[in-house]
C-alpha positions as CSV (number, residue, x, y, z in Angstrom):
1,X,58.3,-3.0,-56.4
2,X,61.9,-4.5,-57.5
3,X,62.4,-8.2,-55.7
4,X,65.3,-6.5,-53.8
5,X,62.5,-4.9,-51.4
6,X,60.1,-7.9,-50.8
7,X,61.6,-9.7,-47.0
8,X,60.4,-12.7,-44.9
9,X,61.2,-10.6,-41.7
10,X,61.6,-6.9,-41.3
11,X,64.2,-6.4,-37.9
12,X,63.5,-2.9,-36.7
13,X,66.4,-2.9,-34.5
14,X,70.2,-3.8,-34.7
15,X,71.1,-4.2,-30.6
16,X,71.7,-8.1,-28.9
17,X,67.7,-8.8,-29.3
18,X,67.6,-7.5,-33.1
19,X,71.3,-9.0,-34.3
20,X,70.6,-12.1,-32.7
21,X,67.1,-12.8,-34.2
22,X,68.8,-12.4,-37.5
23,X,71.8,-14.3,-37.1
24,X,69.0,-17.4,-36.5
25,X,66.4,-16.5,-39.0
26,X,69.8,-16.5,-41.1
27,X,70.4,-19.6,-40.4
28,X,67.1,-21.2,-41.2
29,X,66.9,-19.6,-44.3
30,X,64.8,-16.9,-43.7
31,X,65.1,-13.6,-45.7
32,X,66.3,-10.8,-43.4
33,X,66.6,-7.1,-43.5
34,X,68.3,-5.3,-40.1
35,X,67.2,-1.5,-40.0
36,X,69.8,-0.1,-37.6
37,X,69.6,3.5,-36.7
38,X,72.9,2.6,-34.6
39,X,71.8,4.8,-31.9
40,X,72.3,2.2,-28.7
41,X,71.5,3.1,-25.3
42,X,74.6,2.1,-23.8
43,X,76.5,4.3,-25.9
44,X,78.1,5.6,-22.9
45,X,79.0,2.5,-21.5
46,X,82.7,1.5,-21.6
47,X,82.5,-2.3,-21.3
48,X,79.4,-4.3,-20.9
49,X,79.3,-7.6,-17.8
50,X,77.7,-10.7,-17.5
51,X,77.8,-11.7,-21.1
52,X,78.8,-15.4,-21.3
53,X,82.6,-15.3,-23.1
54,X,82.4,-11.9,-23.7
55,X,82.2,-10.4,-19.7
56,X,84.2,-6.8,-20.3
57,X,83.5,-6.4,-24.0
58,X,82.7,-2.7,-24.6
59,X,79.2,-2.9,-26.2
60,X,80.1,-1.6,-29.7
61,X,82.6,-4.5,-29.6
62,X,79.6,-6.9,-29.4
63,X,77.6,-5.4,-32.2
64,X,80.9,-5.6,-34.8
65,X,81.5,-8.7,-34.0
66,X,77.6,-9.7,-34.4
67,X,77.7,-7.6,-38.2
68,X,80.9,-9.4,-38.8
69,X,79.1,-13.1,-37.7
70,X,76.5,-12.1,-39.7
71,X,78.4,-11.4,-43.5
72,X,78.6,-15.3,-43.5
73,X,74.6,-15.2,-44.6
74,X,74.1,-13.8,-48.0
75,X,70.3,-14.0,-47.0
76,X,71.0,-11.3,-44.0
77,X,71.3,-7.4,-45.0
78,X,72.3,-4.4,-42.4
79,X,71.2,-1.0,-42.7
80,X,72.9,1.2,-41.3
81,X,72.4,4.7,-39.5
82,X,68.8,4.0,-41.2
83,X,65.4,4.6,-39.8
84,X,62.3,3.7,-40.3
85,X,59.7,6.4,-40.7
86,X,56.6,4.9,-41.0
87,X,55.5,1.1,-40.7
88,X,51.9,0.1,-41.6
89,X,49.7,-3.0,-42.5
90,X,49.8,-3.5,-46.6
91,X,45.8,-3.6,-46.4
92,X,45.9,0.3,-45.2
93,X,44.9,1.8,-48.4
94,X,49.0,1.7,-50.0
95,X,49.7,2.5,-53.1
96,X,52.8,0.3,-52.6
97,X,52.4,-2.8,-54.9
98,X,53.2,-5.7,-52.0
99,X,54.4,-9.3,-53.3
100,X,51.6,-11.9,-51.6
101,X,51.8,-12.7,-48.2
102,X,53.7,-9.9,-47.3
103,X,51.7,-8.1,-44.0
104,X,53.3,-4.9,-43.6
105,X,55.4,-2.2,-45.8
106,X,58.4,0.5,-44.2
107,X,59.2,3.6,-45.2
108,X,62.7,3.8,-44.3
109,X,66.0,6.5,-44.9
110,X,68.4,8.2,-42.8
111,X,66.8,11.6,-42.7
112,X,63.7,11.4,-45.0
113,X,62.1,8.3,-46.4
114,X,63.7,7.5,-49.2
115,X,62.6,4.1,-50.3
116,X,59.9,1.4,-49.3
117,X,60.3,-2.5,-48.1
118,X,57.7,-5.1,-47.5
119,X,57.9,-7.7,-45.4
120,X,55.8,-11.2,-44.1
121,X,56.4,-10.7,-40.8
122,X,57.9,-7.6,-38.5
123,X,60.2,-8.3,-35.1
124,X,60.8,-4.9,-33.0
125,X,63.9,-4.3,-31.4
126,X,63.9,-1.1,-31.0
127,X,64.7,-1.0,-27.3
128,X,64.2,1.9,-25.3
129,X,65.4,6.2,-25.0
130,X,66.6,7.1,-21.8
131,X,66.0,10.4,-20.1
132,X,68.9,10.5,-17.0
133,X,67.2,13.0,-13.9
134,X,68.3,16.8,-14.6
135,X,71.5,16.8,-12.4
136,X,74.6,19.3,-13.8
137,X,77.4,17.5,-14.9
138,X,75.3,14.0,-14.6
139,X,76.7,13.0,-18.3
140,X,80.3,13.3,-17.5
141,X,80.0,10.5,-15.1
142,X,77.2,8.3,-16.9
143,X,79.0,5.2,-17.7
144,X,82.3,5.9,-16.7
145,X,81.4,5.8,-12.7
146,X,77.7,6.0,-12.7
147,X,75.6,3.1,-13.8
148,X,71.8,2.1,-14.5
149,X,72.3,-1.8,-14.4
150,X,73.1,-3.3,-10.8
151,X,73.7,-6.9,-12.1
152,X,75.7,-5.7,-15.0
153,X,78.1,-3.0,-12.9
154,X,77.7,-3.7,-9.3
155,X,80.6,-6.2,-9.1
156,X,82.9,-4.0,-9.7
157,X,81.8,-1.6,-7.1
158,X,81.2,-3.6,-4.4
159,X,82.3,-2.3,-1.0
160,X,82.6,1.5,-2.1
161,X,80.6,4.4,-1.3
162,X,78.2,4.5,-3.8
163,X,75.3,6.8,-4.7
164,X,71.2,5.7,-6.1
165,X,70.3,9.2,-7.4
166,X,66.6,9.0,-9.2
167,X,62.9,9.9,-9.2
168,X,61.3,7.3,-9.8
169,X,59.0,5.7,-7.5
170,X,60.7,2.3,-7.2
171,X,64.0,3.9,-5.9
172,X,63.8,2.4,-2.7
173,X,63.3,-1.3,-4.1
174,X,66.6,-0.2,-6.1
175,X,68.1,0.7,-3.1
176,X,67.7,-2.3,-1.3
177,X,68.5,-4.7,-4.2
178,X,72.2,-2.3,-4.7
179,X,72.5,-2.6,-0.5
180,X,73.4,-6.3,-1.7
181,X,76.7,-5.2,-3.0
182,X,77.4,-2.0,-0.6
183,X,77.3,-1.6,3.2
184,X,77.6,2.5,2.5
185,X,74.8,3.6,-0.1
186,X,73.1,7.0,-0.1
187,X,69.6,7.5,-1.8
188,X,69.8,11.0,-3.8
189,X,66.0,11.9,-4.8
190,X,67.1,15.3,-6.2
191,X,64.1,17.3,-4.8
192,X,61.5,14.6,-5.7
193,X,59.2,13.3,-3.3
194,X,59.9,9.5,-4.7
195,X,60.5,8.0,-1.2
196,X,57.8,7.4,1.7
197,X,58.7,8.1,4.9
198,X,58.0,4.4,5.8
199,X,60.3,3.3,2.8
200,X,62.8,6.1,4.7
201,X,62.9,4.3,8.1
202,X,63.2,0.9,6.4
203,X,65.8,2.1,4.4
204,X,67.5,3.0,7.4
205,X,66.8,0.5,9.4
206,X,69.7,-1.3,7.3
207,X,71.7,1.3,7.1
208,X,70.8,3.6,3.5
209,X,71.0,7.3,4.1
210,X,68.3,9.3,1.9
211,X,69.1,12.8,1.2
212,X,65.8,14.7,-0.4
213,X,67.5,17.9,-1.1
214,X,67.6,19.0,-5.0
215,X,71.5,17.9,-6.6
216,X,73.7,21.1,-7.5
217,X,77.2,19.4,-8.6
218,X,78.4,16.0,-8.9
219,X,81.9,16.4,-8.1
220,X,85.1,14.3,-9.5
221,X,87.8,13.8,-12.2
222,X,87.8,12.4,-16.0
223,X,84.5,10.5,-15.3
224,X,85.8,9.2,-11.5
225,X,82.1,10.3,-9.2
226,X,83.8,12.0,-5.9
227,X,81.1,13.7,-4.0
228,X,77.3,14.9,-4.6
229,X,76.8,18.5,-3.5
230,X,73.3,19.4,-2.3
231,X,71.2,22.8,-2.6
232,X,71.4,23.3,1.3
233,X,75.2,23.0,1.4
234,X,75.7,19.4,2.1
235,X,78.9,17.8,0.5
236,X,78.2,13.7,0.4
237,X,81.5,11.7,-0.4
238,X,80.9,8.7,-2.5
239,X,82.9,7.1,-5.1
240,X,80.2,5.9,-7.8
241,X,76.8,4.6,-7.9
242,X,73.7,4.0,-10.1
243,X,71.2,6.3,-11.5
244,X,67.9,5.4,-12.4
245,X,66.5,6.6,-15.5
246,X,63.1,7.4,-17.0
247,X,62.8,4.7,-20.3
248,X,60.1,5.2,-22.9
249,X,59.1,2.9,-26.3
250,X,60.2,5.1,-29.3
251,X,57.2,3.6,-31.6
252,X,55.9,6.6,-33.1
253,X,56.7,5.1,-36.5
254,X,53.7,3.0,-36.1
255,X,50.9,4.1,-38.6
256,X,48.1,3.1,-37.8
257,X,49.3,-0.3,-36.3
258,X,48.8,0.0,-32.1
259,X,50.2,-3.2,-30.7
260,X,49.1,-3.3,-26.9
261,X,51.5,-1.9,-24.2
262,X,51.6,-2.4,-20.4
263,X,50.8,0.3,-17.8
264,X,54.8,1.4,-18.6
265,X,54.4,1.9,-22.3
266,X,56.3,-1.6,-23.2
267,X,55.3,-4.1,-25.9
268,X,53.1,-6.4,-24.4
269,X,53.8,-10.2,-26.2
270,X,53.0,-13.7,-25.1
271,X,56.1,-15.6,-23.8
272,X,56.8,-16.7,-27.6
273,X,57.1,-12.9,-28.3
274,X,54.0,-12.5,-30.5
275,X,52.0,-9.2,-29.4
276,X,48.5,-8.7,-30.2
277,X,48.9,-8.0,-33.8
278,X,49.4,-10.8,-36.2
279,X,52.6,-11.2,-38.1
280,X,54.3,-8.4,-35.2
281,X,56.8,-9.7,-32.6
282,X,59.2,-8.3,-30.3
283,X,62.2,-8.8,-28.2
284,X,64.3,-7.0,-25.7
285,X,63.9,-4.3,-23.8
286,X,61.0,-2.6,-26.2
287,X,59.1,-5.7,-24.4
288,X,57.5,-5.9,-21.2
289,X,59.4,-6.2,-18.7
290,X,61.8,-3.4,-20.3
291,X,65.4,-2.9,-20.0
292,X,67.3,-6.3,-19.9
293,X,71.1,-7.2,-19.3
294,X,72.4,-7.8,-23.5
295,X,72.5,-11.4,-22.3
296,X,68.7,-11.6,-21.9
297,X,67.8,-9.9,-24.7
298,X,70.1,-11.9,-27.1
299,X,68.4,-14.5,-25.9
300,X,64.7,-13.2,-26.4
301,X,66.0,-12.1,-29.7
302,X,66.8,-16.0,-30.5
303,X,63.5,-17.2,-28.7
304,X,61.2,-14.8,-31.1
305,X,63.4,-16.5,-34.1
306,X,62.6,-19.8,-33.7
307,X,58.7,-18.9,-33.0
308,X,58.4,-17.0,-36.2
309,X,60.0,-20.0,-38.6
310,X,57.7,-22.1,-36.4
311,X,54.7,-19.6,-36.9
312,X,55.1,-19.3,-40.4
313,X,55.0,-23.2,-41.4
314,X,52.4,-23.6,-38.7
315,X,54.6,-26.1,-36.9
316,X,53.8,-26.1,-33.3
317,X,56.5,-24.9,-30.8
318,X,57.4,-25.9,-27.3
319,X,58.8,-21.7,-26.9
């Protein structure tokens, strides 16, 4: 065990939640390692909203200029396009020599493990994977015209046609909350049976179309959403919407450590971010209530920040 390995806080994470937490841990000289496997959710998206100075930025703007923030902290290290494979308490039986205090070791490398960390205390910001509903061609579109977040994307298409294709079983509460920006939306279920036949007649009651039948073709131009094609010939015109996609907790790398999740497989933490296990936090959309405009979760990330320098003096906090 070299010195270089031994951290105050292991960030498991390197979105808003993650760089944010370390930019303040930075700054109250805490000893920070970022693992980043640089694999966001919003890839696809083109420019991120409701951001506070930075409405429009694309999203992999606001991480460079996070990194870039964050070189002014010698106590702060990035890793990059590095995972970590395996994270467990230091009192599992390691043979890993861990400096006192430290609660929890990482095995962490790009492919393979390839060396091993310890750490005091552990923050996940892991966020979520997102599986979009098996519709051809759904991909092109994704980002471009077609959206998961209505308060990040809906302003800028209000008053068009717009699509809600999904599965899920909250598509109708979508629906309604999208009707806000929309007086023409159509509820795609792709097949599913997602949609009650009360929810139907409210829906229509206030004027939402659903369509049940299974999606062959999303038809349109260099990302531009034309038209949805059904299987029994239908042709809807529409020019964008939302999609609502399934979102799952990639924790896996948990040995033996089984922080408790809610009914939807997020981190369950107390309003300070702690969860059940002590010395483990969490912030953004790994925690319950899951996926969170970047706003939000910067701000959880600098809420779980000032809890663990709090936690780890023992000074009481108002968070």
């Amino acid at each position: 065990m070299t010195e270089s390995s031994a951290y105050d806080v292991l960030i498991i994470g390197g979105g808003p939640a993650g760089l944010s937490a370390a930019l303040n841990l930075g700054r109250s000289l805490v000893r920070v390692l970022v693992i980043d496997a640089d694999r966001p959710r919003n890839a696809a998206t083109l420019n991120s909203h409701g951001f506070l100075t930075r409405d429009g930025v694309p999203p992999h703007e606001l991480r460079r200029l996070a990194r870039e923030e964050l070189t002014a902290y010698p106590n702060v290290e990035i890793r990059s396009r590095v995972r970590v494979a395996a994270l467990r308490s230091t009192d599992a039986g390691s043979e890993v020599a861990a400096p006192e205090g430290a609660r929890f070791e990482a095995e962490i490398g790009r492919r393979e493990p390839e060396t091993t960390v310890t750490a005091r205390t552990v923050l996940l910001a892991t966020g979520l994977r997102e599986t979009l509903p098996e519709v051809p061609n759904l991909r092109g579109f994704y980002g471009m015209s077609l959206f998961s977040c209505a308060a990040c994307d809906a302003w800028e298409l209000q008053g068009r046609r717009l699509a809600l294709i999904g599965e899920s079983a909250d598509l109708a509460s979508r629906a309604r909350l999208i009707g806000r920006w929309t007086e023409t939306l159509t509820v795609f279920t792709n097949g599913s049976d997602v949609v009650t036949t009360a929810e139907e007649a409210e829906l229509a009651a206030a004027g939402v179309a659903v369509q049940r039948h299974p999606i062959v073709e999303l038809i349109g131009d260099r990302g531009r959403l034309e038209a949805v094609r059904l299987a029994d010939g239908t042709t809807v015109a529409v020019d964008g919407g939302f999609v609502r996609p399934e979102w799952e907790t990639e924790l896996s790398f948990l040995d033996g450590i089984a922080p408790a999740l809610d009914d939807d497989g997020h981190l369950v933490t107390d309003r300070s971010g702690r969860t059940d296990i002590p010395g483990l936090y969490a912030a953004g959309d790994a925690a319950t209530p899951g996926p969170q405009q970047l706003i939000v979760a910067a701000g959880a990330g600098a809420r779980v920040a000032a809890v663990i320098v709090h936690d780890t003096i023992g000074v009481a906090t108002a968070h």
